[in-house]
N, C-alpha and C positions, 0 to 999 in steps of 0.2 A: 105108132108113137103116141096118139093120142089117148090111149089106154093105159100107156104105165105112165105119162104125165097122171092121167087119175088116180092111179097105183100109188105112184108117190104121193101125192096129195092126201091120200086116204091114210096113209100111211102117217104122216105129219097130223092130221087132228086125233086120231087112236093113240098116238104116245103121247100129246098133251092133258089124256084125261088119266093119266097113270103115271107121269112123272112130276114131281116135283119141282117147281120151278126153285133156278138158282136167283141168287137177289141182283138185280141189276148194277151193285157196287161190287158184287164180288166178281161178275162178269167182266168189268172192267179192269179191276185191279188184276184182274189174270191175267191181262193183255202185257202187263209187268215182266211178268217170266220170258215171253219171248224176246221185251225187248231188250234186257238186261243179258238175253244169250247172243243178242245180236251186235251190240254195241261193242261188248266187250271181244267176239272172235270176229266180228270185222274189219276192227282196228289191226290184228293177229296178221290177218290175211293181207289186209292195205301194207304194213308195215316192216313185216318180219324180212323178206326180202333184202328189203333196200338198207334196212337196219346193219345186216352180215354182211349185206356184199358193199354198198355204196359208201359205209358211213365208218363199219369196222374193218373192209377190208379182206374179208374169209374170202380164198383163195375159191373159186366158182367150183371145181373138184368136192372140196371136201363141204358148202353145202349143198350139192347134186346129192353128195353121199348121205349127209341129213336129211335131207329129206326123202329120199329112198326110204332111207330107216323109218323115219315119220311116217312116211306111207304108211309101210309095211302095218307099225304099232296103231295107228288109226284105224284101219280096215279091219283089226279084230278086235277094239277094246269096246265097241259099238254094242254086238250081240253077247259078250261076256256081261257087263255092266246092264245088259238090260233083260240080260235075266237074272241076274243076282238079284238087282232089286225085284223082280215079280217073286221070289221065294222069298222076301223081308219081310220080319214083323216086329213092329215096331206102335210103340203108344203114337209116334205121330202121324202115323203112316207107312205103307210100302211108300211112295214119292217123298212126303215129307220130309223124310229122317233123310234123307240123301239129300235134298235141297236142301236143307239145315248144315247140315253135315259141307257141304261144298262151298256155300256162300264165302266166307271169309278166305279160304282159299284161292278161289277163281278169284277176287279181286284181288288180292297179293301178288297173285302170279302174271299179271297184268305190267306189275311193275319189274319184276324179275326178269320176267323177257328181256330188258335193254338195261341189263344191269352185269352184261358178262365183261369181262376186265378186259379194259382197253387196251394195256399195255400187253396181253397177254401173246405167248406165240401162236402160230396157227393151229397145233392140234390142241391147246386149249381151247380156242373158241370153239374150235369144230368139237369137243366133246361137250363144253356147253351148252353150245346151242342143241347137242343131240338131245341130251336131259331135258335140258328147260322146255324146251317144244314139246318133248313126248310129256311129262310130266304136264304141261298147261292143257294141252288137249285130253292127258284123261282126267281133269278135275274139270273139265269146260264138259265133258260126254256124260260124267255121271249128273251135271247140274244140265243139258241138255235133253237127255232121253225123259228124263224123268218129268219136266216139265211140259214135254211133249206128251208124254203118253198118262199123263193125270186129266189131259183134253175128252178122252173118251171114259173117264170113270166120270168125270166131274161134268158131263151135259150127257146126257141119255138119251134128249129126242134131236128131229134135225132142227124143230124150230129154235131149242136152245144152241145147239150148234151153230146153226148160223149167226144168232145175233152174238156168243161169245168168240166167235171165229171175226169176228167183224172187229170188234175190238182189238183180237188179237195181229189182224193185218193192219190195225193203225197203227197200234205200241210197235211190231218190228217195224215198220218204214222209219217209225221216230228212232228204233234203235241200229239202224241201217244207216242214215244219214248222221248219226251219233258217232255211229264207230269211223266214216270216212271224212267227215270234214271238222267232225271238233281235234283231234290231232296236229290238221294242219294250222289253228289259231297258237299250239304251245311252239311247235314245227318248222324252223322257216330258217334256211331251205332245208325240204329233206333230204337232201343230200349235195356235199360240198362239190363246187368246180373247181376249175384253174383259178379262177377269176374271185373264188370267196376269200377273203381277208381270213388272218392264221386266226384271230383273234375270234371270229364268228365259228371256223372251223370243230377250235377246240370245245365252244359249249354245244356245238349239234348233239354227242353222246346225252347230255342233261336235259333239252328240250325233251329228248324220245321220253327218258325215265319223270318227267314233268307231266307229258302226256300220258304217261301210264298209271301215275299216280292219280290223276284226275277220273281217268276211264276206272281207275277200279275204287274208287271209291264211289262212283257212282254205282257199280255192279254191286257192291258189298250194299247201299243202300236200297235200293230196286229191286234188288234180290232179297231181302229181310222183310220188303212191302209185300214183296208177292206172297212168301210165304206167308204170313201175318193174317192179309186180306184177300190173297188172289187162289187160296187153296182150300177146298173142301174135301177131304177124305175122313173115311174112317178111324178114327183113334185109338178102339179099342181093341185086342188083337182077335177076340172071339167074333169080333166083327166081320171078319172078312176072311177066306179061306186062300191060304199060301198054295202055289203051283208044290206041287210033290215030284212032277217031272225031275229027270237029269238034264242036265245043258243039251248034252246032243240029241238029246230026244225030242227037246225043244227047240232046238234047233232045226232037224231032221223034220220037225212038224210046219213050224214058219215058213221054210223052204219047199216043201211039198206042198203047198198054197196055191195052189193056180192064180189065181185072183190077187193075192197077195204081189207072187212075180211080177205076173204082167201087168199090175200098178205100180211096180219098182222102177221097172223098165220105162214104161214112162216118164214116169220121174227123174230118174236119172238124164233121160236125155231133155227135160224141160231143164235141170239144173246146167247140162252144158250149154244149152242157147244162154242160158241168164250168165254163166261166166265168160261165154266167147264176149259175150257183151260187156261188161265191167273189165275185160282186160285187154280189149282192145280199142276201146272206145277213146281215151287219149290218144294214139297215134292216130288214130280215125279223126282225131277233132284236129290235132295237127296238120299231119301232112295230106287231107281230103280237104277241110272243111277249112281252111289255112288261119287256123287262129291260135299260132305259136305264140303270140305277144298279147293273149288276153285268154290265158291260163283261169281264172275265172269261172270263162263260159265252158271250161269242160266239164268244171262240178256243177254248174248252172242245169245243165244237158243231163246229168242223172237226176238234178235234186226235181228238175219239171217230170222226169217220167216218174222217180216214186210217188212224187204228190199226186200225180197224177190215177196210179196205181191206188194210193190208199183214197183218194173221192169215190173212186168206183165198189170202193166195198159193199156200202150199203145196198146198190142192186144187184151186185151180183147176189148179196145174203138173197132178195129177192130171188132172181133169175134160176138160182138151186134149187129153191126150195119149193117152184114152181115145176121145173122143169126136170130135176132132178141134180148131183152135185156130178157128174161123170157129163151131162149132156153139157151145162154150162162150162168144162170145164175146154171140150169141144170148141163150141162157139170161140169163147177167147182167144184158145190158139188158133182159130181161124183168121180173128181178127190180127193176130200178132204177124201171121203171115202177110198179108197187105197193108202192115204197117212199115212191114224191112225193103217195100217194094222202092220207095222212094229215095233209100240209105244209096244206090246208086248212083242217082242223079245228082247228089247234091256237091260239087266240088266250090269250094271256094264261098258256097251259099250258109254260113254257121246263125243265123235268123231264121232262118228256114228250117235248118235242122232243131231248134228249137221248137219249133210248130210238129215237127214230125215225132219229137219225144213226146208229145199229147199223145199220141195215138199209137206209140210206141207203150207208152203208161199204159194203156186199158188194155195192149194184150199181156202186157206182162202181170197185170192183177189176178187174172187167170192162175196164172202161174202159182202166185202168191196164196192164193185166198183158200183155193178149191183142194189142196192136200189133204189138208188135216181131217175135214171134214168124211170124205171119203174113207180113208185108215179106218176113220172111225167106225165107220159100216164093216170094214173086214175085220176089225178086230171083233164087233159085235157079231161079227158071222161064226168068229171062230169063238167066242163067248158059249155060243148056242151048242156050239157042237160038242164043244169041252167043259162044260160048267164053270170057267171061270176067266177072267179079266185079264190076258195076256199082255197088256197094252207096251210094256217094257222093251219084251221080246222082241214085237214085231217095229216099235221103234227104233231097237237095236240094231234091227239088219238092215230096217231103210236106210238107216246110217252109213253101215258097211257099206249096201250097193251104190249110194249117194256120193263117196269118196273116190271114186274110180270117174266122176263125173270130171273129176279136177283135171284126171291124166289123159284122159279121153279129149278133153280144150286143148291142152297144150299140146298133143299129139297132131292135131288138127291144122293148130295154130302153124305148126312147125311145117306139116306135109302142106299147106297153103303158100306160106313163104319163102318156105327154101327155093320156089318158082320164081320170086319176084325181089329178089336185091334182099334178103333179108341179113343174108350173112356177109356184103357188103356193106349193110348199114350196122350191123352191130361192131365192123371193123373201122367203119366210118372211110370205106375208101368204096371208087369208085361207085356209086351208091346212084342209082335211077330210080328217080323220085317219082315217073312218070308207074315205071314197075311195081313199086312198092307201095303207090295209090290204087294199084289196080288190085295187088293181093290182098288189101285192107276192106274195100269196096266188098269184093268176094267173101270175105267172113262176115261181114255187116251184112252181106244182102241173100246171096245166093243160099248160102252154109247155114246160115239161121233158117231162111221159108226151108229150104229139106229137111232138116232135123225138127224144124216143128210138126212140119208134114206127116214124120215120124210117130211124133208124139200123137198125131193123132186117130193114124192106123192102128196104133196101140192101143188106143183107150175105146176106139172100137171094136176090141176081143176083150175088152173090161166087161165080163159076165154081170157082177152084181147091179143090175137094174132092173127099173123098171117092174113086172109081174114076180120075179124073184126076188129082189128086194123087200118088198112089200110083205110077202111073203115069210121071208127069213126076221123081218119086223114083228111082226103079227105074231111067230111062234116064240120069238125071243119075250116080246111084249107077256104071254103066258105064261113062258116058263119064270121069269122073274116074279112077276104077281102068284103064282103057287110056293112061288119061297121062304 
């Protein structure tokens, strides 16, 4: 161990004498892109649901079936669009011209979402919402790959990596906590009871499109900054050499990536721990923690673990860059596991579990921080082997695999509770609260430490370290400098 800590280390002062530093304001204004991709599909995610079924009414059938469809269109529009753009040439860029190009869209479609006609009948909505969702997801994918994958053109070595990764996990918490709680200031309630007055009922439809108008005008503006100040590429088209590959050739090659994979796979299963968690964590604050009547402290309970998450940036940039970004990422998820230990005990204790979201934060930072960072080594690996900058592509498929995280939660979620009252409590009869704190408990505690457990068997068959890395540095480091 102590040898590829040197490894890497060695590795971090040899690309600072051959890379160009980027300027400490463009490093930050970059942290813009992520958070403007965050804001705006978290809101997406928080809200689209409740939006159809609570507030319009779609018959649960026909959106199962939409989102089916969703699925389906999601899990491919990932690696089409992210190799489109790696074959673009453009005065502003391969990323550019597509950021540009999507900005004012993705904030449009913000408001479009909760603008389907209220009086409409049900396979209206349900074609609506089929449209409008797939159409916002693939203007959010070409403005999301892109900005993801300009991460490894636009920093080179790990030192720059790190400090723009650092930035970049403060901007998403801001655009995280953006998308989930500034809605509910235009919002209230989201969605009507018995008991809501007809008069409040009928403007809920207007609150949604209030809040969407707000969210995407801030996307359309965040999104103009990043472009403006938070992107460095190429401009000129003789500058930079277009992929010649076909899609499936490119495809066929991202995929035959060992390395690639098996950092997919982890990922994937680090994003279902972070969704089991955001979607169960209200019932968890309810019926565990029993703070039905100070709704409050449920968003209190994520807004402490993000903050918490983005303090820790700055050492982990450390702790990488020392140790390497695949060992730190390690650590973390070790940490994350003896953070879920305590999610057990706590019934009826919601101050407590406040204390536990601290250290719930610093594993989930892990989670956060250490991705990008890494791609970027594989993209550079495959940089070396291919002579050019795939970065799109292999955005594209983390995408793909990344999506299947969502049905794999809910899967989970379902095969957990159908043990414990869950379809008497969605029925609202018969309903054993004692049961259904037990199957809540089990996802918060047990279901997270194995899947993270997971995550970390994985990233222990994560090849690129250490004496190979170094390595693959070093010859990349050459081949660039003879260009």
């Amino acid at each position: 161990m102590t040898e590829k800590i040197v490894s890497q280390m060695q590795v971090n002062i040899d690309q600072e004498k051959y890379t160009e530093k980027v300027p400490r304001k463009t490093m930050i204004a970059y942290g813009l892109g992520p958070m403007t991709d965050q804001m705006s599909h978290q809101m997406f995610q928080f809200l689209i649901f409740t939006y159809y079924y609570a507030v319009l009414h779609l018959d649960l059938v026909y959106i199962t079936w939409a989102f089916i469809i969703f699925a389906f269109w999601d899990s491919i529009n990932d690696p089409i669009i992210g190799v489109i753009t790696d074959k673009t040439k453009s005065k502003f860029g391969r990323r550019g011209f597509w950021i540009l190009v999507s900005i004012i869209p993705y904030g449009l479609l913000n408001i479009f979402i909760f603008t389907a006609p209220i009086d409409g009948s049900q396979k209206t909505l349900f074609i609506y919402m089929i449209v409008i969702i797939s159409i916002y997801d693939s203007v959010y994918t070409i403005f999301s790959v892109n900005q993801l994958a300009v991460f490894s053109e636009m920093f080179k070595t790990d030192a720059a990596r790190g400090r723009a990764n650092m930035w970049r996990g403060v901007f998403t918490i801001f655009g995280l906590l953006i998308g989930f709680v500034l809605p509910t200031i235009f919002i209230n309630p989201l969605a009507p009871t018995e008991t809501t007055p007809p008069e409040i009922v009928a403007k809920i439809p207007s609150m949604y499109i209030t809040a969407g108008i707000v969210v995407g005008a801030l996307t359309i503006i965040t999104g103009f900054l990043f472009f403006k100040f938070g992107m460095v590429e190429e401009s000129a088209e003789e500058d930079y050499e277009v992929e010649k590959a076909g899609f499936f050739e490119m495809l066929k090659d991202t995929l035959s990536n060992k390395t690639f994979v098996v950092f997919c796979l982890a990922n994937l299963t680090k994003w279902m721990v972070f969704k089991l968690l955001t979607s169960v964590i209200s019932l968890y604050a309810i019926h565990v923690l029993g703070i039905e009547d100070q709704p409050f402290l449920i968003s209190l309970m994520l807004l402490v673990g993000f903050l918490t998450a983005g303090i820790m940036f700055p050492f982990l940039e450390k702790l990488g860059r020392k140790i390497g970004w695949r060992n730190g990422f390690i650590i973390t998820q070790t940490l994350w596991i003896f953070a879920l230990i305590p999610f057990w005990f706590l019934d009826d204790k919601p101050y407590l579990a406040l204390v536990c979201m601290v250290f719930m934060g610093i594993g989930l930072s892990g989670g956060i921080y250490f991705v990008d960072p890494i791609i970027a080594d594989i993209i550079d690996e495959d940089e070396l082997k291919h002579g050019r900058n795939r970065a799109g592509s292999f955005y594209g498929i983390n995408g793909l695999i990344n999506r299947y995280s969502t049905i794999l939660t809910f899967v989970i979620i379902l095969l957990v509770l159908s043990g414990y009252g869950w379809e008497q409590y969605l029925v609202g009869a018969g309903l054993d609260l004692g049961d259904l704190k037990t199957g809540l408990k089990i996802l918060m505690s047990p279901v997270g430490m194995i899947a993270n457990f997971v995550v970390i068997i994985l990233l222990l068959f994560y090849p690129l370290t250490g004496e190979k890395l170094a390595k693959m540095k070093k010859e990349l480091k050459e081949a660039r400098l003879s260009m």
